[in-house]
MARGUMI-556379 format. One record per residue: residue in one letter; x, y, z negated of N, C-alpha, C, O in turn. Coordinates in steps of 0.05 Angstrom, whole numbers, plus 5000, padded with zeros to 4 digits. Each point is the difference from the previous one (the first is absolute). Layout:
AXYZXYZXYZXYZ;...
***
This chain:
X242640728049498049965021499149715001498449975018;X502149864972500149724993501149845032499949765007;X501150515009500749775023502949804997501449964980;X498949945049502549784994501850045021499249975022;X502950094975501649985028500949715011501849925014;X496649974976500649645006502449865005500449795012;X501150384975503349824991499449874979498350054982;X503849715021499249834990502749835003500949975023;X500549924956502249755003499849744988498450044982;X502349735017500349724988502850004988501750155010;X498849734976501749844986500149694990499049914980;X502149985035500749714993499649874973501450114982;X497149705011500649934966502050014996500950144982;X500749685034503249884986500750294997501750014982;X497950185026502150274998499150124971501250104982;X496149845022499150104971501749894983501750134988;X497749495007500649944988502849944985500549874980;X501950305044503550044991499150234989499650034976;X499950175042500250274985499050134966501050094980;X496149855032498550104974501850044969500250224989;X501249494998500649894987503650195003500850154982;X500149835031501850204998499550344990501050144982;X497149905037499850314996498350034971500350224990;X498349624995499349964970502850044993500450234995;X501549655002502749944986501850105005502049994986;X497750135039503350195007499050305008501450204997;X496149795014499250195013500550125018499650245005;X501849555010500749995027501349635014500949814987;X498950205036499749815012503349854996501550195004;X500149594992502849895004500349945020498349825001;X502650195018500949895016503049845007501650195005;X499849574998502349934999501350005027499049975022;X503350084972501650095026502649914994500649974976;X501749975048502349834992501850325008502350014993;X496750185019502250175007501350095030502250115006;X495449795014502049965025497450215022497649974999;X503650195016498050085022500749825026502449995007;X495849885005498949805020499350175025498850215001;X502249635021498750065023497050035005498449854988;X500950345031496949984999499549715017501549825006;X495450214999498249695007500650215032502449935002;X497550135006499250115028503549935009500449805015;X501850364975503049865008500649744992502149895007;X495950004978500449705008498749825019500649775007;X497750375000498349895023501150035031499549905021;X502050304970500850135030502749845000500549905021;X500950074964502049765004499849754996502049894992;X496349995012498849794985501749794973500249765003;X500550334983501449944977498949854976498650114983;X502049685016498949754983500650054962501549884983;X496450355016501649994965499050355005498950085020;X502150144949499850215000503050144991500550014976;X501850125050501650024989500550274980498950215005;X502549764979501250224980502250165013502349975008;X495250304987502150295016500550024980497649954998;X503350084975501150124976500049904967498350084984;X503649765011499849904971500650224985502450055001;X496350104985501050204984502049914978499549834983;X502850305018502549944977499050104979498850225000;X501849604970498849964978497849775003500249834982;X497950125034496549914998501149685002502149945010;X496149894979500349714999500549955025501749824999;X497850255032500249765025502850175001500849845017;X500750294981502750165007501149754981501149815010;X498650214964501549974981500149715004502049904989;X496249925025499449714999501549955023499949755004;X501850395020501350015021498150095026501150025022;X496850014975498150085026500850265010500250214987;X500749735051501350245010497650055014498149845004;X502450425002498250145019501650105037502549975003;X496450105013500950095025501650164996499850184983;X502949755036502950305000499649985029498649855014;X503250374992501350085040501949974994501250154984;X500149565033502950015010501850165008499850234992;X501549725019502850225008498550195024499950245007;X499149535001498950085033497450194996498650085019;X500949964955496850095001497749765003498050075012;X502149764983498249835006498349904972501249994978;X496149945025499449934975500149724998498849855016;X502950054962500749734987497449974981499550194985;X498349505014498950014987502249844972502149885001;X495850224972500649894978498149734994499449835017;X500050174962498649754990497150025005498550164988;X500849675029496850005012498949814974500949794993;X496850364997498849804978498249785018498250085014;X502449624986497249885010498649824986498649845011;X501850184953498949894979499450104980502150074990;X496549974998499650004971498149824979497649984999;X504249924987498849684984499049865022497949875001;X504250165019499349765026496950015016498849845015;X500650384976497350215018501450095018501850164993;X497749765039501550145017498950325003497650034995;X503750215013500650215003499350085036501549895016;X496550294994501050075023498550265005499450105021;X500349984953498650265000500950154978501349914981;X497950365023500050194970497249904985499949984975;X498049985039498149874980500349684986499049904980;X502450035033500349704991502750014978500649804988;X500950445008502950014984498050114985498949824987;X499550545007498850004978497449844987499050094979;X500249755031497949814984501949684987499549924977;X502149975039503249874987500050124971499549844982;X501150465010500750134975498450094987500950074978;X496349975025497850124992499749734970500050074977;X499749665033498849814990502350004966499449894979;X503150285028501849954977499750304984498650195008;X503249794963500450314989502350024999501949865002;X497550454992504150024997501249904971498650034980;X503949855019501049824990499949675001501349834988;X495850175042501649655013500750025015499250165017;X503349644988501549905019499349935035499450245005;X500549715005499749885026502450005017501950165000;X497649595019500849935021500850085029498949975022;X502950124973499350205033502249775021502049944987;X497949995031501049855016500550205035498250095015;X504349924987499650215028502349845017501549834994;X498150315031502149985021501950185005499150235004;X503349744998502050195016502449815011501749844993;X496950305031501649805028499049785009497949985012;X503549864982499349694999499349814972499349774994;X501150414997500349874968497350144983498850215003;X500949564976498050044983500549944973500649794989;X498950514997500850054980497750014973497950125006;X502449784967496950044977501950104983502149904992;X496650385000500650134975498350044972498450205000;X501749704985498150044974499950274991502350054993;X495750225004499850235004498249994979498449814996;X502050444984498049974972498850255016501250135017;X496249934974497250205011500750224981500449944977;X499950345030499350224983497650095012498949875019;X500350354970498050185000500450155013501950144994;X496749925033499450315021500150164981499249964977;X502050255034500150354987497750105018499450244999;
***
């Protein structure tokens, strides 16, 4: 009928310009990941928590294997945080958008910097990048 339902979306150059060039060559997008599921941005806001802490280093994955803990419950039931990330290559961290654009800029098989807190203490672990499944 030559009409239009007038949808319609944008895409960013820069997105073009990571992706495109992947999906030519892999035919699908890389993305690098160290291995760990993160608190959301909304439970960090609601506690106001300086950094993004790690609910789960998966055993086997580079941030487990590099010593990065994630949240347990004490005796008491309580949740003990683990290692709050608040760096990467000394890019401070206080979001899930600010941790995946941190990793976006690398591929899997480079290194980076992850610098976190637990407790009082501040801890940097050198973490090599695999590839999202």
């Amino acid at each position: 009928s030559g009409a239009s339902a007038g949808i319609g979306f944008a895409i960013p150059v820069n997105t073009v310009r990571d992706v495109v060039p992947q999906l030519i060559s892999y035919g699908r997008v890389l993305r690098p990941m160290i291995g760990v599921e993160l608190a959301s941005d909304r439970w960090v806001q609601r506690y106001r928590i300086e950094g993004l802490p790690v609910v789960q280093a998966y055993p086997g994955l580079p941030a487990a294997e590099a010593g990065i803990t994630g949240a347990f419950r004490n005796a008491r039931g309580e949740v003990v945080l683990g290692d709050i990330i608040t760096h990467i290559n000394d890019k401070p961290i206080r979001s899930q958008d600010d941790y995946f654009s941190a990793l976006e800029v690398h591929d899997p098989g480079d290194t980076v910097k992850i610098t976190s807190r637990v407790g009082d203490r501040t801890r940097s672990y050198e973490v090599e990048l695999i590839e999202s499944q």
